[in-house]
N, CA, C and O atoms as a Tripos MOL2 file, in Angstrom:
@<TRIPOS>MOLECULE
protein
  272   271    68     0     0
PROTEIN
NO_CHARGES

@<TRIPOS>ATOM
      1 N         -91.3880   95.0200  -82.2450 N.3       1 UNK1
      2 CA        -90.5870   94.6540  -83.3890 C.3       1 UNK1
      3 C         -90.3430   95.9020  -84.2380 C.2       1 UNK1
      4 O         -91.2720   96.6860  -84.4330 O.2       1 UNK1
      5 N         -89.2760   96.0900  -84.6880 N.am      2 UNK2
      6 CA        -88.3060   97.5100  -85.6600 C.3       2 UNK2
      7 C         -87.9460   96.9030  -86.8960 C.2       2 UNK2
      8 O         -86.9610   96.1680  -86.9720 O.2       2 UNK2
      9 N         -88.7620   97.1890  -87.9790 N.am      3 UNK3
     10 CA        -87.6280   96.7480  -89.4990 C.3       3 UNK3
     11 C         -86.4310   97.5090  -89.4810 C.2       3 UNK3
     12 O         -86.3700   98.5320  -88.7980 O.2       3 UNK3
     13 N         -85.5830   97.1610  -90.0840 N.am      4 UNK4
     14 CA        -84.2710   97.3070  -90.4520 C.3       4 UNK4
     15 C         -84.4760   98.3180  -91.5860 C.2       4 UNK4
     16 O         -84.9030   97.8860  -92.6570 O.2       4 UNK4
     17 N         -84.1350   99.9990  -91.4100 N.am      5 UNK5
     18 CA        -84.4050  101.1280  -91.9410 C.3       5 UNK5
     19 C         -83.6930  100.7130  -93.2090 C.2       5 UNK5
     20 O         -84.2760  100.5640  -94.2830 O.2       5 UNK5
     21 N         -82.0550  100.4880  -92.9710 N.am      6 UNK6
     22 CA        -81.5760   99.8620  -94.4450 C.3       6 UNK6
     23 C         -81.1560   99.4990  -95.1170 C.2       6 UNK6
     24 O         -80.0570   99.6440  -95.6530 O.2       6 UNK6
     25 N         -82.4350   98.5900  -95.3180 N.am      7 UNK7
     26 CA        -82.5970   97.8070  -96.2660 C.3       7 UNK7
     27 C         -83.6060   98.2000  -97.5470 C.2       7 UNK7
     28 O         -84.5540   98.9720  -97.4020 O.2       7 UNK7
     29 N         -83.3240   97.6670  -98.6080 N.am      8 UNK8
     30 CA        -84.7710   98.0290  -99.7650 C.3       8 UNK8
     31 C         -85.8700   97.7410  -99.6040 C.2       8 UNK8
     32 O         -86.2540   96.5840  -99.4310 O.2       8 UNK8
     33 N         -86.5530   98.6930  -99.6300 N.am      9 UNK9
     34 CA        -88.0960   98.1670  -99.7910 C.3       9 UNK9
     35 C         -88.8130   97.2060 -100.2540 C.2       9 UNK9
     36 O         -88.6260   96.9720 -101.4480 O.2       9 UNK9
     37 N         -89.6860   96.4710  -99.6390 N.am     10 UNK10
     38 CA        -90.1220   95.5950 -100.0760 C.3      10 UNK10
     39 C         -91.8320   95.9660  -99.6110 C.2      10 UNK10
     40 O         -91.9290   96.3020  -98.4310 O.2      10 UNK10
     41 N         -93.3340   95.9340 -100.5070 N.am     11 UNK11
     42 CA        -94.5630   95.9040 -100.2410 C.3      11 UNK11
     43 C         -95.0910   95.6110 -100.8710 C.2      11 UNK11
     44 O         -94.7230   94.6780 -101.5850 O.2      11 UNK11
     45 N         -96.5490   96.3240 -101.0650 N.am     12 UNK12
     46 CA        -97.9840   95.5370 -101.4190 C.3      12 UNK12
     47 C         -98.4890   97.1830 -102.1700 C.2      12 UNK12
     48 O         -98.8430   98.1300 -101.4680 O.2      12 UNK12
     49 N         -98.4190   97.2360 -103.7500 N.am     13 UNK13
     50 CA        -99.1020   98.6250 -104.5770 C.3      13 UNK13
     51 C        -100.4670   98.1780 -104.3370 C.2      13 UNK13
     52 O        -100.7850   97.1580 -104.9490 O.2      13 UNK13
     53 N        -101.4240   98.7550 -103.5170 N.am     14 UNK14
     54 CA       -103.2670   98.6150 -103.7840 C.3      14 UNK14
     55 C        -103.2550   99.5700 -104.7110 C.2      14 UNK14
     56 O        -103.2020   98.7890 -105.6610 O.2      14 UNK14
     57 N        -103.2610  100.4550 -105.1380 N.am     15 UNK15
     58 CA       -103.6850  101.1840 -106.4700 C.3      15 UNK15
     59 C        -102.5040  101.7710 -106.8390 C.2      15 UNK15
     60 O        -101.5080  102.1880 -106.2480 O.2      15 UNK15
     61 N        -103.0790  101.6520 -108.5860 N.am     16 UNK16
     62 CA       -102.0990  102.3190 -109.3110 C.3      16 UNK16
     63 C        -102.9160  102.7140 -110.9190 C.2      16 UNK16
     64 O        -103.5120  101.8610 -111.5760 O.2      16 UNK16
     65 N        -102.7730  104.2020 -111.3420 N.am     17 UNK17
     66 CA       -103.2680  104.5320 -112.5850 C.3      17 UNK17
     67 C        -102.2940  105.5040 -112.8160 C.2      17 UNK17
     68 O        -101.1540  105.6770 -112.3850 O.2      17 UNK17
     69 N        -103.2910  106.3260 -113.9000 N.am     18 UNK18
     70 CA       -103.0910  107.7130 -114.9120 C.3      18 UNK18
     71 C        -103.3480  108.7710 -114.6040 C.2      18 UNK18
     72 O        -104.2600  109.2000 -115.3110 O.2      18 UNK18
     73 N        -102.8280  109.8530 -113.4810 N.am     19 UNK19
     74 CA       -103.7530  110.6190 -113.5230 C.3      19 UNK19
     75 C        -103.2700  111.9170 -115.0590 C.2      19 UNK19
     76 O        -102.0950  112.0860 -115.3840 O.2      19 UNK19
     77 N        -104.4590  112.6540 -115.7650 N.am     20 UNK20
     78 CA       -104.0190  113.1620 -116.8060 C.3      20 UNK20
     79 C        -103.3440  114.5040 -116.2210 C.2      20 UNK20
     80 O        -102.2970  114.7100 -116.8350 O.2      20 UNK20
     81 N        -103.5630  115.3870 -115.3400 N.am     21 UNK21
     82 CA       -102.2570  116.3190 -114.8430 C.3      21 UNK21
     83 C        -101.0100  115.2930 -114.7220 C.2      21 UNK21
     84 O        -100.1120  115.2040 -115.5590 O.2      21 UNK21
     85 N        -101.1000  114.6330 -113.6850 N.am     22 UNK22
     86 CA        -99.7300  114.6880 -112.8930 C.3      22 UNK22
     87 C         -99.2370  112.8350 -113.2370 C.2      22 UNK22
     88 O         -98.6100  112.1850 -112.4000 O.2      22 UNK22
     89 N         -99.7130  112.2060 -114.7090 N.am     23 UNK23
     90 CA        -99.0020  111.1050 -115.0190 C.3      23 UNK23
     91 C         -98.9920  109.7910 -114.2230 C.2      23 UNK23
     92 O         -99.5720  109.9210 -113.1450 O.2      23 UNK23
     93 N         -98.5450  108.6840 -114.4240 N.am     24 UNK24
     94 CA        -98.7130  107.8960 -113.4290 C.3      24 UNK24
     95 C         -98.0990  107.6370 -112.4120 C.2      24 UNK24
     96 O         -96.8850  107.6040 -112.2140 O.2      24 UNK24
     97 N         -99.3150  107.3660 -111.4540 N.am     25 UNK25
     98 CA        -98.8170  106.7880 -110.3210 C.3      25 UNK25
     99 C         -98.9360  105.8170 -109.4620 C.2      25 UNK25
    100 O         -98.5960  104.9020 -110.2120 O.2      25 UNK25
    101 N         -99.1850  105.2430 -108.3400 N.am     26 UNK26
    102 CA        -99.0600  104.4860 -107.4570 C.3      26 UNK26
    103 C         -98.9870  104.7240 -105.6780 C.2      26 UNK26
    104 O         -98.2070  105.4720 -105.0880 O.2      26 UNK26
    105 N        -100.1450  103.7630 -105.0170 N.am     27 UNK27
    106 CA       -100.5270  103.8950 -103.8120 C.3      27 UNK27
    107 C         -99.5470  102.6350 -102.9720 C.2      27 UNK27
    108 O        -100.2120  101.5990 -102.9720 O.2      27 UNK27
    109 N         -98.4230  102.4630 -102.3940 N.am     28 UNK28
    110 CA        -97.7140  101.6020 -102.0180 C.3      28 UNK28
    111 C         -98.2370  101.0050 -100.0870 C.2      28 UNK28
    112 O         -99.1180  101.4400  -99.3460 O.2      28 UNK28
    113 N         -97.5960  100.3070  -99.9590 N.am     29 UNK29
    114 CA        -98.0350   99.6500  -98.5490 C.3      29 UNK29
    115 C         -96.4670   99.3780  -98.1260 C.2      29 UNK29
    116 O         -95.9970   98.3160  -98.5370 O.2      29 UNK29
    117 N         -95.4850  100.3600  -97.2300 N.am     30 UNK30
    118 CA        -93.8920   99.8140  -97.1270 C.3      30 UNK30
    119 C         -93.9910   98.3400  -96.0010 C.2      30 UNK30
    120 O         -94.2580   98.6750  -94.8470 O.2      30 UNK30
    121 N         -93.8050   96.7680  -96.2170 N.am     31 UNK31
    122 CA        -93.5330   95.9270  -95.4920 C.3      31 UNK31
    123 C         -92.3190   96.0230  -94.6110 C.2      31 UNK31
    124 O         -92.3830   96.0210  -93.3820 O.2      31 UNK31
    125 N         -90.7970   96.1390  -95.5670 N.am     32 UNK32
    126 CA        -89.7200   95.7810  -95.0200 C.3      32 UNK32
    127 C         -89.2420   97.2470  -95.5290 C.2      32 UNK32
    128 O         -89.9770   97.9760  -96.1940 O.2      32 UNK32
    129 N         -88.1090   97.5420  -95.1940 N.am     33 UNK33
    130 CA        -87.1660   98.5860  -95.5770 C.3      33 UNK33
    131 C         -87.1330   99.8660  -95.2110 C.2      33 UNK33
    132 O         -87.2560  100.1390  -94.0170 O.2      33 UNK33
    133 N         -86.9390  101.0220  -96.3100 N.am     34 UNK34
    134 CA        -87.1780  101.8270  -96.4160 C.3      34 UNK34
    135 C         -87.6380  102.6300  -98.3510 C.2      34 UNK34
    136 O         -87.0430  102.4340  -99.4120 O.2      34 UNK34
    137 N         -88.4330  103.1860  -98.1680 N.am     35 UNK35
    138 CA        -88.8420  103.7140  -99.5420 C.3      35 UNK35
    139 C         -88.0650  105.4860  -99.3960 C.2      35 UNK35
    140 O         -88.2550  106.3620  -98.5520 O.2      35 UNK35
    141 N         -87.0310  105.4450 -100.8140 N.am     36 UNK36
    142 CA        -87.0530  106.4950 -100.8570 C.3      36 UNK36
    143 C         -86.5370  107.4200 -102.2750 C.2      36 UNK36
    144 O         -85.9690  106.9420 -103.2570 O.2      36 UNK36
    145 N         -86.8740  108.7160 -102.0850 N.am     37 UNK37
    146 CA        -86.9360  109.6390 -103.6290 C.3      37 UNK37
    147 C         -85.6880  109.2110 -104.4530 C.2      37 UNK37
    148 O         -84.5080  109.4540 -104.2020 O.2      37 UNK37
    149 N         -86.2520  108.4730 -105.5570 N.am     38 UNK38
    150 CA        -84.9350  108.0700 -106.7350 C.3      38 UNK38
    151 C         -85.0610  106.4330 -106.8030 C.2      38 UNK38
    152 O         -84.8730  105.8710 -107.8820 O.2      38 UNK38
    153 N         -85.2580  105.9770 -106.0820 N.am     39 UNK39
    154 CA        -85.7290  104.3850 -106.0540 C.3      39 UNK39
    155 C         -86.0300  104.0700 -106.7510 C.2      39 UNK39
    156 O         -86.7460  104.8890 -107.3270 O.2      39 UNK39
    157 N         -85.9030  102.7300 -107.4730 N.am     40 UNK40
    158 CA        -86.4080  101.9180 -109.0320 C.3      40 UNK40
    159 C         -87.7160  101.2330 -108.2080 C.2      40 UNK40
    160 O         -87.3450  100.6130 -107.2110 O.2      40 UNK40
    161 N         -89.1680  101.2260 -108.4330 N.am     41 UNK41
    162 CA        -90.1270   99.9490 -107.6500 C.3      41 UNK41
    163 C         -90.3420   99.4480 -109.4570 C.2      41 UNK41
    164 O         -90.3710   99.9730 -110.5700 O.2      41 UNK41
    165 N         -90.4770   97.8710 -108.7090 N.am     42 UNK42
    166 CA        -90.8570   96.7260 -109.8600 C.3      42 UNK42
    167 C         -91.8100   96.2940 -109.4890 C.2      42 UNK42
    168 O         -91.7080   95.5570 -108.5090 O.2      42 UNK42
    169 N         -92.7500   96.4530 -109.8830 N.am     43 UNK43
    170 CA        -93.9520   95.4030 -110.0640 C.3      43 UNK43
    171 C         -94.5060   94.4850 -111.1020 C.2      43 UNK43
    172 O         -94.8670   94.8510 -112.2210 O.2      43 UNK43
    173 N         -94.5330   93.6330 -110.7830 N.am     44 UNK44
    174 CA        -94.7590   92.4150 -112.5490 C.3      44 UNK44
    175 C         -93.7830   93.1790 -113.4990 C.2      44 UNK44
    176 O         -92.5980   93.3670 -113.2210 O.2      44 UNK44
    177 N         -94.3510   93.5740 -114.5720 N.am     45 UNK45
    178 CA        -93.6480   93.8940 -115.4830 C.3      45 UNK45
    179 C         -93.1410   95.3170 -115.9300 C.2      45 UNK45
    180 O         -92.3750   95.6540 -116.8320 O.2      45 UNK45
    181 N         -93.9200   96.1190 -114.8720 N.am     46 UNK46
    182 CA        -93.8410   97.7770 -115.1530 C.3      46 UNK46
    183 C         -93.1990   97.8530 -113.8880 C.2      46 UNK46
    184 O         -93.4370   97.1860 -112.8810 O.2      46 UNK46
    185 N         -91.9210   99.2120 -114.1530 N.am     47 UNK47
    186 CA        -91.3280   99.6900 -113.7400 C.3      47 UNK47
    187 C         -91.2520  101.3920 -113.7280 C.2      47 UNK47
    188 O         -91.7390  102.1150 -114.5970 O.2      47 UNK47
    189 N         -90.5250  101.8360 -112.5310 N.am     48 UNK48
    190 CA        -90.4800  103.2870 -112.4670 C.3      48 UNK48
    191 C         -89.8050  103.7330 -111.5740 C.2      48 UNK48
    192 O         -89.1940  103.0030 -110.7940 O.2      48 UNK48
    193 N         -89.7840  105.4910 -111.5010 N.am     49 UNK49
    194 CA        -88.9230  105.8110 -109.7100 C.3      49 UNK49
    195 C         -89.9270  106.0240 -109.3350 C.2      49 UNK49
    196 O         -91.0720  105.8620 -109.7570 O.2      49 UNK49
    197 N         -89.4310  106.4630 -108.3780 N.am     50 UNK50
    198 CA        -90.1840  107.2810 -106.5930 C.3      50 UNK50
    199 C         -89.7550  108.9190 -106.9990 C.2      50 UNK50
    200 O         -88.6340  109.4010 -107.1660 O.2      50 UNK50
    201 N         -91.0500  109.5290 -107.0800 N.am     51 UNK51
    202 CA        -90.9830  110.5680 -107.0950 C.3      51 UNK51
    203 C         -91.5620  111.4550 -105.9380 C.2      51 UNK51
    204 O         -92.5010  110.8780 -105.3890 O.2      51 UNK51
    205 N         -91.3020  112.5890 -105.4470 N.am     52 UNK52
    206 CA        -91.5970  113.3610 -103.8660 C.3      52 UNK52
    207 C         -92.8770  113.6860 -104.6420 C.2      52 UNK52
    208 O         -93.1310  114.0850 -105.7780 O.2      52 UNK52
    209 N         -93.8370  113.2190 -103.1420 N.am     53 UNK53
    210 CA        -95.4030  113.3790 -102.8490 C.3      53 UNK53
    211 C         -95.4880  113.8960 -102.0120 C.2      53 UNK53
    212 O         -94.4470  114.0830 -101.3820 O.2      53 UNK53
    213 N         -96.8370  114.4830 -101.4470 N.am     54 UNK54
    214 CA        -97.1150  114.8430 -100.7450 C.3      54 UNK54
    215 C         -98.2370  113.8890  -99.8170 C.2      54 UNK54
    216 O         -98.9800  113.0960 -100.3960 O.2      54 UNK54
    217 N         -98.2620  114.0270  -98.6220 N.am     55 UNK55
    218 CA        -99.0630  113.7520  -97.6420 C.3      55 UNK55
    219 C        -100.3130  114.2080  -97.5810 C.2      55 UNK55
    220 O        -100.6480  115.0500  -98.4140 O.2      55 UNK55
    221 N        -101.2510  113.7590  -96.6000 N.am     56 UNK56
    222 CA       -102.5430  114.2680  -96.3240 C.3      56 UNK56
    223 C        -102.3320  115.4070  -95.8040 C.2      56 UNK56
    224 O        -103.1760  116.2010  -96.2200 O.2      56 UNK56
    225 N        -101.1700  116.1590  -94.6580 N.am     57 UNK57
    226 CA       -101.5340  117.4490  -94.3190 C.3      57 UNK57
    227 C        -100.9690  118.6250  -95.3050 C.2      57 UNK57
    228 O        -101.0300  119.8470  -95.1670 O.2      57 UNK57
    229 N        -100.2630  117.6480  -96.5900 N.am     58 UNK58
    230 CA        -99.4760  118.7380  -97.6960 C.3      58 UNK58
    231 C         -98.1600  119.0990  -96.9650 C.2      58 UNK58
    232 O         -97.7260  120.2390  -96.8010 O.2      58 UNK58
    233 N         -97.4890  117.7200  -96.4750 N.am     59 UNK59
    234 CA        -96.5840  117.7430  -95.7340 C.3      59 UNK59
    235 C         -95.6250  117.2460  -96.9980 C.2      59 UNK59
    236 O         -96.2380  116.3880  -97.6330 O.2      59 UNK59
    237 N         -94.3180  117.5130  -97.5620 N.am     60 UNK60
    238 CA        -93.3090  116.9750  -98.1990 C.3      60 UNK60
    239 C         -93.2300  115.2610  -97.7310 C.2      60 UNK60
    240 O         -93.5800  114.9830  -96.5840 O.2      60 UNK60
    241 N         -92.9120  114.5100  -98.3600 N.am     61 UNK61
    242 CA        -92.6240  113.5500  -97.8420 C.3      61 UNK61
    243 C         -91.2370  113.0420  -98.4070 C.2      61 UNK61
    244 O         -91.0930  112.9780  -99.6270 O.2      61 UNK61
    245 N         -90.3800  112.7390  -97.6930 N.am     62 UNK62
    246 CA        -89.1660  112.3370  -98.5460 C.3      62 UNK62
    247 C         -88.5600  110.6210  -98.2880 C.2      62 UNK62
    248 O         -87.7580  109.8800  -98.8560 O.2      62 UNK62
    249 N         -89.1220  110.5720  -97.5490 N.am     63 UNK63
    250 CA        -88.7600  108.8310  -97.5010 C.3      63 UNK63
    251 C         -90.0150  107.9090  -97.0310 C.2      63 UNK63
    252 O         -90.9710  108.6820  -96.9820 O.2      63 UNK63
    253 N         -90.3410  106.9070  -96.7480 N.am     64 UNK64
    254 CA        -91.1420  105.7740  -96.0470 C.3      64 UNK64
    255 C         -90.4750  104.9400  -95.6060 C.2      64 UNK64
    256 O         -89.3900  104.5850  -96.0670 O.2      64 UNK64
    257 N         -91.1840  104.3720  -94.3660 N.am     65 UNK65
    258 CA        -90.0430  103.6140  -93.3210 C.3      65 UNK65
    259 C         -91.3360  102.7700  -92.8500 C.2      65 UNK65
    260 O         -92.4290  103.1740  -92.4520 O.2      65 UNK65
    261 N         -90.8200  101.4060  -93.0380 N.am     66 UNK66
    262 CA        -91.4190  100.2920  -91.9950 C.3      66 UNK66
    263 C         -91.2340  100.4610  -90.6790 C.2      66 UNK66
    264 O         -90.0440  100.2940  -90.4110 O.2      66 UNK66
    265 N         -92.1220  100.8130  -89.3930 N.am     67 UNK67
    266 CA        -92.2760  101.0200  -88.2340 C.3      67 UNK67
    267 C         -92.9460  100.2410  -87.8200 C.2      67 UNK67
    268 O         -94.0450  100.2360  -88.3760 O.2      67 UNK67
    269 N         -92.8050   99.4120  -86.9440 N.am     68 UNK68
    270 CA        -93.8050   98.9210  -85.8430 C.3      68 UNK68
    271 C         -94.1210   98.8650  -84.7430 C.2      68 UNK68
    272 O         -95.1430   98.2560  -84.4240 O.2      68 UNK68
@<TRIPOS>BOND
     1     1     2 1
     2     2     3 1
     3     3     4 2
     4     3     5 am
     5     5     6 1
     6     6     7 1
     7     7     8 2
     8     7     9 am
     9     9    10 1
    10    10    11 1
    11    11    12 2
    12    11    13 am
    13    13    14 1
    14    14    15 1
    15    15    16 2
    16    15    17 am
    17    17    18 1
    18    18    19 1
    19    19    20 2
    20    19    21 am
    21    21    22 1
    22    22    23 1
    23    23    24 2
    24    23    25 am
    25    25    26 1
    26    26    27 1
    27    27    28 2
    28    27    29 am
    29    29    30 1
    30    30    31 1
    31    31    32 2
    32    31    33 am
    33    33    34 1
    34    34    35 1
    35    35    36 2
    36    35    37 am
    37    37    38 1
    38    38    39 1
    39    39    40 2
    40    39    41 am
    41    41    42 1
    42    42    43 1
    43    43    44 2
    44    43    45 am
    45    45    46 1
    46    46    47 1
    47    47    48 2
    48    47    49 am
    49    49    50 1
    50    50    51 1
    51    51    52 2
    52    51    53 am
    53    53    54 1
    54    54    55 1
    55    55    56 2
    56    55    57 am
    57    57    58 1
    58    58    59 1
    59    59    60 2
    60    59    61 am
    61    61    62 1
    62    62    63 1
    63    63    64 2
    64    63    65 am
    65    65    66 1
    66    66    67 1
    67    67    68 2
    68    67    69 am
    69    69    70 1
    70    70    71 1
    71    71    72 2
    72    71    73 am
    73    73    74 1
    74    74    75 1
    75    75    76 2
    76    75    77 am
    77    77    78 1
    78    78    79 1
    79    79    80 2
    80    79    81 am
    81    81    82 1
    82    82    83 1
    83    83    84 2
    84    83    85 am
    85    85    86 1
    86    86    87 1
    87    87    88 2
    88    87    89 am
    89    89    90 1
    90    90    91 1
    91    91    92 2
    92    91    93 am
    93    93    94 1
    94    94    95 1
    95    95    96 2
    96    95    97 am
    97    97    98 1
    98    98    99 1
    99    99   100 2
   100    99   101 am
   101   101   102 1
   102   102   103 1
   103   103   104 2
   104   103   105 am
   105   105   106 1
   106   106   107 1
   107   107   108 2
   108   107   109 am
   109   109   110 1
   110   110   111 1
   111   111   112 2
   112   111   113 am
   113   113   114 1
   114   114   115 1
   115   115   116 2
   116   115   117 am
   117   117   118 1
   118   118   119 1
   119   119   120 2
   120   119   121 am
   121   121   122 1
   122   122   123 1
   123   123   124 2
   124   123   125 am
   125   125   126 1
   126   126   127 1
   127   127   128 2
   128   127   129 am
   129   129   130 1
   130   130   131 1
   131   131   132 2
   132   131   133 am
   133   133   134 1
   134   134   135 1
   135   135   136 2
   136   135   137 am
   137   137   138 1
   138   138   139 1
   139   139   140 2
   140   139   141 am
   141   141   142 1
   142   142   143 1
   143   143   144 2
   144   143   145 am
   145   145   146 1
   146   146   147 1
   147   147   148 2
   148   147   149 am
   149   149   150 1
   150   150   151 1
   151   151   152 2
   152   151   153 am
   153   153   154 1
   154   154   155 1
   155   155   156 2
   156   155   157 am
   157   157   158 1
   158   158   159 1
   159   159   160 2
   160   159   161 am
   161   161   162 1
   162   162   163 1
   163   163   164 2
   164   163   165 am
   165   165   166 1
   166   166   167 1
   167   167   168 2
   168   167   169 am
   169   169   170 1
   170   170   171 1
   171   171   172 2
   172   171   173 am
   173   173   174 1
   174   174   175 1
   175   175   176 2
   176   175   177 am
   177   177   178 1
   178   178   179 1
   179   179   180 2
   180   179   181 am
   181   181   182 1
   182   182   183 1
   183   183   184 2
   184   183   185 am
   185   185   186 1
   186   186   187 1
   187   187   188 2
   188   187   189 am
   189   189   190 1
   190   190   191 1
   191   191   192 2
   192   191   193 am
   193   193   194 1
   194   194   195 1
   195   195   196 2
   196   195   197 am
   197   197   198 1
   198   198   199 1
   199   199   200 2
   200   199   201 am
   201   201   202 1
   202   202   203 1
   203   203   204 2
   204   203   205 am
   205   205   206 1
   206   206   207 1
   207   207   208 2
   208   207   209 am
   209   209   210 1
   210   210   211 1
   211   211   212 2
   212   211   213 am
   213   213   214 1
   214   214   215 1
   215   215   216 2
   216   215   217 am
   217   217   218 1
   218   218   219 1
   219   219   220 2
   220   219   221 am
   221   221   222 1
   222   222   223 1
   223   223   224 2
   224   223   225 am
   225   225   226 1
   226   226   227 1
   227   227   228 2
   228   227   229 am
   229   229   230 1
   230   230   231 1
   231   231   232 2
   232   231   233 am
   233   233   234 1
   234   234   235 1
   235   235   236 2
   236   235   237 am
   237   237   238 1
   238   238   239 1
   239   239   240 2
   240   239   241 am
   241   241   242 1
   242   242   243 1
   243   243   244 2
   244   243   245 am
   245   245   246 1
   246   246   247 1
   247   247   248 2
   248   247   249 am
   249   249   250 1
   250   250   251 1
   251   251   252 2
   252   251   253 am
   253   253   254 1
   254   254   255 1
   255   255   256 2
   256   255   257 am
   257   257   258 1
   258   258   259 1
   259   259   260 2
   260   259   261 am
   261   261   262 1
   262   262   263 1
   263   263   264 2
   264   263   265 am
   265   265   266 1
   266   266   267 1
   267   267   268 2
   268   267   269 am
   269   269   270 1
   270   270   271 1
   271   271   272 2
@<TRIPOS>SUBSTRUCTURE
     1 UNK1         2 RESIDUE 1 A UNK
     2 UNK2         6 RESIDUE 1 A UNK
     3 UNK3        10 RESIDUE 1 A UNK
     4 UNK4        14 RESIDUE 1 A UNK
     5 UNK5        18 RESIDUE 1 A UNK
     6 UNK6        22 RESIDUE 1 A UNK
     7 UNK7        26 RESIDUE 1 A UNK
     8 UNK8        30 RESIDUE 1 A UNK
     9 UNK9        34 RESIDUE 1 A UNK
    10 UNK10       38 RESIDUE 1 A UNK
    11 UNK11       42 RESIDUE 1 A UNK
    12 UNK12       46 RESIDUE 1 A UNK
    13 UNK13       50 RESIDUE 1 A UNK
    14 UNK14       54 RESIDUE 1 A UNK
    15 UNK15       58 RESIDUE 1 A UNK
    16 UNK16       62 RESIDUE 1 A UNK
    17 UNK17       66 RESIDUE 1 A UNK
    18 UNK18       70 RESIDUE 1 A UNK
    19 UNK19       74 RESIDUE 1 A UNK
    20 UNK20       78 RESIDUE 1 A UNK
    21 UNK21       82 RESIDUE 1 A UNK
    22 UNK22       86 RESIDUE 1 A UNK
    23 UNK23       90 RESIDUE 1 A UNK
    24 UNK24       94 RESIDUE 1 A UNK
    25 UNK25       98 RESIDUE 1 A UNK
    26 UNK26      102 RESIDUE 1 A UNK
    27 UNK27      106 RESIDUE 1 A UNK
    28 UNK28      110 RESIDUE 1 A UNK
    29 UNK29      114 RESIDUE 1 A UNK
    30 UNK30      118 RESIDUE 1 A UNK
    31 UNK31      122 RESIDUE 1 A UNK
    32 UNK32      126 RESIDUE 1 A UNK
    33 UNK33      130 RESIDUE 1 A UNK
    34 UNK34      134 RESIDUE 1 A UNK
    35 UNK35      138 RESIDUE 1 A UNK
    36 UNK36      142 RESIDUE 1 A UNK
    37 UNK37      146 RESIDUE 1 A UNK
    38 UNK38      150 RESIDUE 1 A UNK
    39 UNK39      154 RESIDUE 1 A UNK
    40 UNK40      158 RESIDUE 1 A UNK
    41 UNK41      162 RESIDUE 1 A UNK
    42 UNK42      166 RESIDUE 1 A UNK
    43 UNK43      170 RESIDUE 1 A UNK
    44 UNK44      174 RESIDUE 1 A UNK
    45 UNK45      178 RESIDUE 1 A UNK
    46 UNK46      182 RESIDUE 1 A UNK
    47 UNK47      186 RESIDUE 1 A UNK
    48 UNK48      190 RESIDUE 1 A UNK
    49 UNK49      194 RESIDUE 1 A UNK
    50 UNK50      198 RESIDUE 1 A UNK
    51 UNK51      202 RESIDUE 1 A UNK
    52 UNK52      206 RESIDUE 1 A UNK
    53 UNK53      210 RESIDUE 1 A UNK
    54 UNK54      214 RESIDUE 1 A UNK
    55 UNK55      218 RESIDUE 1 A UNK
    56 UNK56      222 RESIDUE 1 A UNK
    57 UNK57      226 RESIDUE 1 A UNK
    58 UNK58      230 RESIDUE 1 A UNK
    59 UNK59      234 RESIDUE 1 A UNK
    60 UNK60      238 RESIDUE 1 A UNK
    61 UNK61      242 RESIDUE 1 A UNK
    62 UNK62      246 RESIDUE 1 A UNK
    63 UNK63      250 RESIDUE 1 A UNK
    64 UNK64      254 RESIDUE 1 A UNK
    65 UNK65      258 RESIDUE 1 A UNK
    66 UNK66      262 RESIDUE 1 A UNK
    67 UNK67      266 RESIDUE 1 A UNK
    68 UNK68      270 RESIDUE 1 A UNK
């Protein structure tokens, strides 16, 4: 099975805080879509963009994609 690249994202935030350098953020889980840099995510009542992170190898990351 292949999600449909696109479409909007749709998932599951397991964490989300403050960090005091680098402001808040958020740990996402992509279900459906695709996640990418400039994106509005809504959760309950707080809102924000998608800003470029980095990966575990300090790899750029510029989008997220549901794969299966």
């Amino acid at each position: 099975m292949k999600a449909n690249p696109h479409r909007n994202a749709k998932g599951i935030v397991i964490e989300a805080g403050l960090d005091k350098a680098k402001g808040p953020f958020a740990t996402f889980i992509v279900q459906k879509g695709t996640l990418k840099r400039g994106d509005v995510v809504v959760c309950g009542e707080a809102f924000g963009k998608v800003y470029p992170k980095f990966g575990f190898s300090s790899s750029h990351i510029a989008q997220m994609i549901y794969n299966r």
